[in-house]
Structures are given as structure tokens and as C-alpha cells.
Residue, then its C-alpha position, 0 to 999 in steps of 0.5 A: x196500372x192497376x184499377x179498382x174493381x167495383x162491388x158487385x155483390x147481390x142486390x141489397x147487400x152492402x159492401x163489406x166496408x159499408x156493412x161494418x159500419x152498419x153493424x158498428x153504428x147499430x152496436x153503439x145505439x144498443x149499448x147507448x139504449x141500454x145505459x139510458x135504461x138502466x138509468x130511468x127512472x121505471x127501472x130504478x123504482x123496480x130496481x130498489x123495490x126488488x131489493x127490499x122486497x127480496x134481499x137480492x141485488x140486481x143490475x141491468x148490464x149490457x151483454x159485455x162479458x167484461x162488465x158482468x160481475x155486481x160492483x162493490x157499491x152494489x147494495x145487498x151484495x154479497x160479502x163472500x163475493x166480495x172477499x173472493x175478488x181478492x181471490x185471482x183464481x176465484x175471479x178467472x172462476x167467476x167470469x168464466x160462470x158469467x160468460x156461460x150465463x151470458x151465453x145461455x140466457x141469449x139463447x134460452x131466456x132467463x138462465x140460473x147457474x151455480x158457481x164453483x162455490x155453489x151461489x145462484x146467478x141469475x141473468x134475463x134478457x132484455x130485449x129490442x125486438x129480436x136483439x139482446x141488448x142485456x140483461x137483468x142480473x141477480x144471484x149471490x145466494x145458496x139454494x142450500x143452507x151453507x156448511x163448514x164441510x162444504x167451505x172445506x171443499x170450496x178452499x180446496x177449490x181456490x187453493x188452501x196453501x195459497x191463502x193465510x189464516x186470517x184470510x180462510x178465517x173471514x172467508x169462512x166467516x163470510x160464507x156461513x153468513x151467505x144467505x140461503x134462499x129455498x130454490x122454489x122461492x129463489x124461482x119465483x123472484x125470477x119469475x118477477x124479473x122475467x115479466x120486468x125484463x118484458x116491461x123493460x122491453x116495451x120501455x126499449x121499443x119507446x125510448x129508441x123513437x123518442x128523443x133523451x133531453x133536448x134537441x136541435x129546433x130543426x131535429x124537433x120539426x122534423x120529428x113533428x113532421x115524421x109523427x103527423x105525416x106516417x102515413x105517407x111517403x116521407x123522402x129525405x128532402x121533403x123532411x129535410x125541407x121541414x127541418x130548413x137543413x140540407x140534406x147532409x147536414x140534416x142526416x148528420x144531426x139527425x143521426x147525432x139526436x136520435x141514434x138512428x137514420x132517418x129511415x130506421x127512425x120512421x119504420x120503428x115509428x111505424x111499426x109502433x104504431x103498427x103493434x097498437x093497431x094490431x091489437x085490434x082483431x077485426x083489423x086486418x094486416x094487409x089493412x094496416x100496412x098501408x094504415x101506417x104507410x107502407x106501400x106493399x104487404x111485403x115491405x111491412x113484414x119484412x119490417x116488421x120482422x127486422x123490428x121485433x123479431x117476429x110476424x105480425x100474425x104472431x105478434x098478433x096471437x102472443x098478444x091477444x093470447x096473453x090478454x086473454x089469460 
């Protein structure tokens, strides 16, 4: 007969099953932490004074490389993008620029590459903690006046036999009228995204411990409780208890509202309140991760690190440093 063989990785490891749907689970937060940013209210004042004050379309997109290209309702996009959409080998281009782009700016930070027509692309991440969770995106524009000698060798690039007349003819018409932006000053409207996509962030970090909308009484309890008790030991049945749910209920609904279990949710609660503690300079960070309920020095940094992708030393000095200048 044959019989199952237990698990029998490393301590802390998860089995493979369990880790699949860790990764999994953490995958959708992101992506629902994403849409709920790119629909708040901060980002669309941002969103709508870049426009205006630049000309430049920008989005927020999530790090999927399938939904990178600026969509047709897209407000200052631009009409030589739009006519290229028509243009199969045009498109398979496009995504394979975005994809580098995606690729580049993951690793490297705010990222500009050319298309094969010669456009500007621009992507800066935007971050929860050390995770890319996407990407300020904008672009569309020449660092160089455009010229008929130069659409020639984009058509020649597409395919010219492929293409009737009336079709090169608005193309050309829609390049030439592509506008040109000098490259010291398209850098600087990445600069300006590069601090948004900084402030969007921090934004992340709030709105990844706070609820969106409404929620269960029994969830509100429960966070009033996690919120007024940091500071101490907050095992699953005592919070539990507060919210007058089972413990498995509990863990169902509580995943359900926040997106987080109940343990992501306190250690981000706590780290938080850690990063405003470590803006003071004479405290101490062995002080503060008992401050904030820790029980080792350990257990804080390891958190700490897992949270925002650095120690909190760092965290300390990039902050001060930055108040500084």
C-alpha cells in the first residue's frame, strides 16, 4: 500500500502547495493595492495636473506585461501610436519595448527607451516595500524634431508594400505632427514622476492596513482592538473573542476585508508605527521594537526588512538624510 510521506523541509519552509498559494494570495493583494491606487482620488489630481502642465499622457499600470500599451481613451495620446495599432508588426514592436521597459525599470528604477519609430517610453515603479507592484507610465513624444527622411526609414521598418497609400499618407501626416519634446526637459518631467511615484508609495504603505469602504462590524472591532492593543501580544483568539467570531470564521472574513491575514496585517501595523518612531534620532531601535510590540530585536528586523525592503538603520539614514537636503 503505498503511503504518504510527510513534508519534511527545513523549519519555517512552507510545502511547496502551501507556498504556491502564499505566493499566489500575495500576488492578488498586489494587483487589488494597485487598482485601488490607480483609482484614488491623490492620483488622479497628479494624473490630470501632469497632463496639463506637460502635454504627456501618463498611466498607472500594474507590472503585467499584457496591459502596458496607453489605451484609446487615453487623454494626450499620441495619434501616431494610435494609427500604428492598425500596424500588426507595429504592435508585436511595441510590446516587445514595453516588455524591455518593464524589465529595466524593475531592476534599475525609473527607466526611458526608444521605440523603433524613435518615441520616448518612460516607466517609474512604484513600490510596497521592496515589492514592484507597478508603474507610472508616459512617453509618446520625439527628443527630436520629426522628418520625412526619417518616417521613410520608419516605413521601411513596418513594411511599405504592405500598406496602401491612403494609409502611409496619415501615418506621415500623424508623425510629423508628433510632438517633439528637447531631452533635458522631457528629464525633468521624469524627475517629477520619479518623487510622485515615491509619494505613491508611501500612499501604498497606508492603504495596505486600511480598510476600502465598508466592512463587517465584527472586522471594525477587531481592527479597534489590533490598533489600541500594538503594543502587546495579539494572538488569533483573543482578537477573535473582540470581533465575537470563531476563530475560522474570523480568519475567512478577515482575509476577505483587508486582504491580508491577520499576522501580515499587525506586522505592517507595526512597522508603520515603527518608521514614524524612527524619525526620531535619539530613539533607539532595540527601544523601538519592543515599543511597538516585538518581543526580540530579531523578530523586528526581520520584519522590518520583509515590509519595506531594508533595515531599519537604513530606513533611518535615507530619511533623516533626505529631510536634511
Amino acid at each position: 500500500m503505498d503511503r504518504k510521506i510527510p513534508y519534511s523541509g527545513s523549519a519555517g519552509i512552507k510545502p511547496p502547495d502551501e507556498a504556491m498559494q502564499a505566493t499566489h494570495a500575495h500576488q492578488e493583494f498586489e494587483t487589488t493595492l494597485q487598482q485601488r491606487l490607480a483609482t484614488s482620488d491623490r492620483f488622479k489630481i497628479y494624473q490630470e495636473a501632469f497632463r496639463t502642465a506637460t502635454g504627456l499622457p501618463l498611466r498607472l499600470v500594474s507590472s503585467d506585461p499584457g496591459g502596458w500599451c496607453l489605451d484609446d481613451q487615453s487623454v494626450n495620446r499620441s495619434p501616431f501610436c494610435e494609427a500604428l495599432n492598425h500596424c500588426e508588426s507595429a504592435c508585436r514592436a511595441c510590446l516587445e519595448t514595453n516588455r524591455r521597459l518593464m524589465e529595466e525599470a524593475e531592476v534599475n528604477g525609473p527607466t526611458t527607451c526608444h521605440c523603433f519609430a524613435g518615441l520616448c517610453a518612460t516607466a517609474v515603479p512604484v513600490k510596497l516595500g521592496a515589492s514592484v507592484i507597478g508603474f507610472l507610465k508616459t512617453g509618446q513624444v520625439f527628443n527630436q524634431t520629426p522628418s520625412p527622411e526619417r518616417f521613410d526609414q520608419v516605413l521601411g521598418s513596418i513594411g511599405r508594400k504592405t500598406l496602401p497609400e491612403a494609409e502611409i499618407s496619415s501615418l506621415k501626416a500623424a508623425y510629423l505632427q508628433t510632438r517633439a519634446v528637447e531631452p533635458e526637459r522631457y528629464q525633468s518631467m521624469v524627475t517629477l514622476l520619479q518623487s510622485f511615484a515615491e509619494q505613491l508609495s508611501d500612499h501604498a504603505e497606508s492603504l495596505a492596513i486600511i480598510e476600502e469602504g465598508s466592512e463587517p462590524a465584527a472586522i471594525a472591532r477587531a481592527r479597534k482592538y489590533i490598533h489600541e492593543n500594538l503594543d502587546q501580544p495579539l494572538p488569533l483568539g483573543q482578537v477573535a473573542k473582540q470581533a465575537g467570531l470563531s476563530e475560522s470564521h474570523f480568519c475567512r472574513l478577515f482575509k476577505e476585508s483587508s486582504g491580508l491575514t491577520l499576522t501580515d496585517y499587525v506586522n505592517r501595523c507595526r512597522i508603520d508605527w515603527a518608521k514614524r518612531e524612527l524619525l526620531k534620532p535619539e530613539a533607539r531601535v532595540s527601544e523601538i521594537a519592543f515599543l511597538v510590540g516585538y518581543q526580540s530585536l530579531s523578530q523586528f528586523n526581520r520584519s522590518f526588512v520583509r515590509i519595506t525592503g531594508q533595515s531599519p538603520t537604513h530606513y533611518r539614514r535615507e530619511q533623516l538624510d533626505r529631510a536634511a537636503s
